[in-house]
C-alpha positions in Angstrom: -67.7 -22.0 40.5 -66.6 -22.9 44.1 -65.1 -20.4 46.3 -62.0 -22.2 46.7 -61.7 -22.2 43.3 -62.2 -18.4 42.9 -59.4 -18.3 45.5 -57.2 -20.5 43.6 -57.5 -18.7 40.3 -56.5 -15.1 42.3 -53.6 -16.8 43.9 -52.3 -18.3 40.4 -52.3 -14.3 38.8 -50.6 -12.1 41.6 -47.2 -14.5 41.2 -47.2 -13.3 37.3 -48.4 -9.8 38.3 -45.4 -9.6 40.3 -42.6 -11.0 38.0 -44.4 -8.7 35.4 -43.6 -5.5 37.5 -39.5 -6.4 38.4 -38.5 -5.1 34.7 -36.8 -2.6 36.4 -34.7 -5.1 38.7 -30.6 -5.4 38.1 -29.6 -8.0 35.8 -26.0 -9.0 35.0 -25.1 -10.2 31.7 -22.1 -11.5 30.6 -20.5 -10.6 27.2 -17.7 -11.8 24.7 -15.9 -9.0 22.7 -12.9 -9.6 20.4 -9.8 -7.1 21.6 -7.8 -6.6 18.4 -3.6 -5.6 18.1 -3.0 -2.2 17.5 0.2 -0.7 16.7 0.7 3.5 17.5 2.4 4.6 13.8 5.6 6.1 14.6 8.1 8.5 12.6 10.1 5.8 10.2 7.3 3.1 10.3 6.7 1.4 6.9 4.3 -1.5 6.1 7.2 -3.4 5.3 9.2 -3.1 8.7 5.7 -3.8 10.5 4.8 -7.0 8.8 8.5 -7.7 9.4 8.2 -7.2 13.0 4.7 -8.8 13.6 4.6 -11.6 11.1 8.4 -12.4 10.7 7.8 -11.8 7.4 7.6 -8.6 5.5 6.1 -9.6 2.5 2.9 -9.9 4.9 2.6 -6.1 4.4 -1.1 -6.2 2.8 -2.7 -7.8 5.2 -2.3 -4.6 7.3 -2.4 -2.6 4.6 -6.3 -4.1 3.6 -7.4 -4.1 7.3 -6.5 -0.3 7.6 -7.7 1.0 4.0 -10.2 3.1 5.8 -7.0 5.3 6.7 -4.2 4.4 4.2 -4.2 6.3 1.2 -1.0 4.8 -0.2 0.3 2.0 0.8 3.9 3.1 0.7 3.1 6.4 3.6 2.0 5.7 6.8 2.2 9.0 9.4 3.4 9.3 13.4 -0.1 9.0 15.5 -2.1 6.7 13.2 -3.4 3.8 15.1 -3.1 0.8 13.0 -5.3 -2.6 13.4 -2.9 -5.8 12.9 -4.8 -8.6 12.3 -4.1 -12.0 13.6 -3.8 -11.1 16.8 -7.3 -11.2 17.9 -7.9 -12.0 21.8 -11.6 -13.0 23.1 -12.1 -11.0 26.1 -15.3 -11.4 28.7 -17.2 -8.5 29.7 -19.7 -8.9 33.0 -22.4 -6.3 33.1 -24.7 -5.5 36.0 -27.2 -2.6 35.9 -31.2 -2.1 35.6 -32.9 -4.0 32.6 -33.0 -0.6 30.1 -36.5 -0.6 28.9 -36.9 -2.0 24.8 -35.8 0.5 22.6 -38.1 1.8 19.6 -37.2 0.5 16.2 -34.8 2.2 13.9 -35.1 4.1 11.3 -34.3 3.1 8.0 -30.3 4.9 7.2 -30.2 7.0 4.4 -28.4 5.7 1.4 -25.0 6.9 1.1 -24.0 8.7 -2.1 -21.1 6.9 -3.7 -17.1 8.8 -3.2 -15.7 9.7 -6.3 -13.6 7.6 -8.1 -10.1 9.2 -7.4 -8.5 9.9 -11.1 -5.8 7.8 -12.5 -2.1 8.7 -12.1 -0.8 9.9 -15.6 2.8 9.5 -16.3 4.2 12.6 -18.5 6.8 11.6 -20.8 10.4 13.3 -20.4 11.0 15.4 -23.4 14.5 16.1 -22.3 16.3 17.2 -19.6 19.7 17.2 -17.8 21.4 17.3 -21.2 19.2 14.7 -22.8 17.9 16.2 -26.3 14.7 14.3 -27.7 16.1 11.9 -30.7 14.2 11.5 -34.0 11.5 9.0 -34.7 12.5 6.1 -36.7 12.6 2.3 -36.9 16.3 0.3 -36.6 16.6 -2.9 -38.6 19.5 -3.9 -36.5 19.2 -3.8 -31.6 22.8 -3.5 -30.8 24.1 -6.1 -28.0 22.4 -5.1 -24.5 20.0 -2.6 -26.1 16.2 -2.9 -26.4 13.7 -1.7 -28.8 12.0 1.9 -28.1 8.5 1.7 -25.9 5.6 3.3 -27.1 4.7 5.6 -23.7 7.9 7.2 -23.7 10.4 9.4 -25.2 13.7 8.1 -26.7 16.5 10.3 -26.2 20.3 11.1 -26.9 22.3 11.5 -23.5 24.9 14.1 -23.5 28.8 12.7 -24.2 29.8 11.1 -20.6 26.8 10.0 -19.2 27.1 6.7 -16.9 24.7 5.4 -14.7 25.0 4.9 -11.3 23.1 1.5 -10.6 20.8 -1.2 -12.0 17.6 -2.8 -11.2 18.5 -6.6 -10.1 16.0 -9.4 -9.3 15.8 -10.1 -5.6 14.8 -13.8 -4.3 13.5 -14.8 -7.7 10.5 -12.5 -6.5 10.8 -9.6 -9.2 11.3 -9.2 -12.8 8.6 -6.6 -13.6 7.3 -4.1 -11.4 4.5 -1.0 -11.8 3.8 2.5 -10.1 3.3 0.7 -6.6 5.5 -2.2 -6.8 9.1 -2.5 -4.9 12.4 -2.9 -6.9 16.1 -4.2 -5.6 18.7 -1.6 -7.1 22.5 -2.9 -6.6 24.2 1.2 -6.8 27.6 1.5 -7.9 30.7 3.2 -6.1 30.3 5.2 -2.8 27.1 6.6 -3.1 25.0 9.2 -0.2 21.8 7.3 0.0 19.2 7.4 2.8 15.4 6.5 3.0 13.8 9.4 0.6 16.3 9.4 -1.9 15.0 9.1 -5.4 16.6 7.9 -8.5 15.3 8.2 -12.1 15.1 4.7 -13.9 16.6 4.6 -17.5 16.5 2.2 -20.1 19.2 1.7 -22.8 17.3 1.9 -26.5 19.0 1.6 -30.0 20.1 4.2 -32.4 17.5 4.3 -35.4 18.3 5.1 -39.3 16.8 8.5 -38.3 19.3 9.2 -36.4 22.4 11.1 -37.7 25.0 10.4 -34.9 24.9 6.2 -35.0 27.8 6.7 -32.0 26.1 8.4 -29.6 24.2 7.0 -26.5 20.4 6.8 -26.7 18.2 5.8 -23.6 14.9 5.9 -22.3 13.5 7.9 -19.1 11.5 4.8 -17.6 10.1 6.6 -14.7 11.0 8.0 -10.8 12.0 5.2 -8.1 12.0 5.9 -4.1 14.6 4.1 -1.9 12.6 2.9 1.7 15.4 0.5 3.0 18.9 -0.3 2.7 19.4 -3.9 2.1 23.7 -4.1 2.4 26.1 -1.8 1.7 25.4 -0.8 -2.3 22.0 -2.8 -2.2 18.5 -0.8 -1.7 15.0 -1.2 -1.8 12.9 1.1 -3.8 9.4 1.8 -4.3 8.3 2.8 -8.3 6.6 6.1 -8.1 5.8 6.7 -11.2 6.3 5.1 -15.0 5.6 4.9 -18.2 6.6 1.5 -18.8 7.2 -1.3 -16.4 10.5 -1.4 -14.5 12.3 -4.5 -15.4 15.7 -5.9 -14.4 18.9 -4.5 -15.3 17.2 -0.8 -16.1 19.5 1.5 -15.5 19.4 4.2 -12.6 21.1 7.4 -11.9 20.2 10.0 -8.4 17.9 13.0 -8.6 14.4 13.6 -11.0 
């Protein structure tokens, strides 16, 4: 080999050498990172209101309610401080960086598998066996459903209501939307007279059920407890909308309410 050639070869490695040895030079890098909506949970909030006031629509409710499961519970209580994520409103935002290249970090270790949460347990409905002057009625089968009266259902108690009982509003469909609801669902209750309602106020749900040929007293008024209803909105001035809490059968139109547990 030729001295220049020698010389040439020497020349050819220092370069690489030398771009070798800058790993500790500043860089800048340029990144793009999704801001997302938030909305600061305060007192009086509902799903329902913020769907309303994001999305124009409330019934857009669940789509918060699934992108914030990791701190919702139940759906129908949200509480002042929570910071909720509404998606949709999504904003690409670019970041520039400029610092010294951080040397390559070593591998990860394998995470530990995470034991599986509990289930939670299943929310039991206890059937009413009387109260506020309701006495259980006897079992028995009626060969004849008087006009506006249903047939008994199995999860709950049939009862006679004391002389004078009236209700004091009905379930009514809203929008063609509802004709059944569960534990979870919303209801539209039309209340009748002047009546002291506010966001909170509960109403038990009652269901008008035939006399039976057990029965001695073939006069007297016999009902169902159907379950506990929430009010969350006023809707017009005798008009509400309520949230099912609990039931033992599903809430249907033209059930019966009347205020307190």
């Amino acid at each position: 080999m030729s001295i220049l050639t020698l010389a040439l070869a020497v020349l050819s490695v220092v370069p690489a050498l030398a771009q070798d040895e800058g790993t500790d030079e500043a860089e800048t890098t340029v990144e793009t990172v999704v801001e997302k909506q938030e909305r600061d949970v305060v007192k009086a909030d509902t799903l329902w209101d913020l769907a309303q006031h994001f999305y124009k629509d409330p019934w857009q409710w669940t789509r918060i309610y699934e992108a914030n499961k990791d701190q919702i519970r139940d759906p129908h209580w949200i509480y002042p401080n929570q910071i909720l994520v509404i998606p949709g409103f999504d904003r690409e935002v670019q970041v520039v960086k400029t610092g010294a290249k951080p040397p390559r970090p070593p591998a990860p270790e394998p995470a530990p598998e995470a034991a599986p949460e509990p289930a939670a347990p299943p929310v039991e409905f206890v059937p009413d066996q009387g109260s506020g002057g309701a006495v259980l009625a006897a079992e028995g089968l009626s060969t004849k459903i008087p006009v506006g009266m249903t047939a008994g259902e199995p999860s709950v108690y049939r009862m006679k209501m004391p002389a004078g009982w009236k209700a004091q509003g009905r379930v009514v469909p809203y929008g063609g939307r509802e004709a059944i609801a569960g534990q979870g669902d919303e209801v539209t209750l039309d209340l009748y007279g002047e009546l002291t309602v506010r966001r909170g106020t509960r109403f038990t749900v009652w269901r008008m059920a035939a006399p039976t040929e057990a029965d001695a007293d073939q006069k007297a008024t016999y009902a169902q407890k159907i379950g506990l209803i929430e009010a969350v909105k006023r809707m017009g001035k005798t008009r509400f909308r309520a949230v099912v809490l609990r039931s033992g059968s599903p809430v249907i139109v033209d059930d019966l309410v009347v205020l307190g547990e």
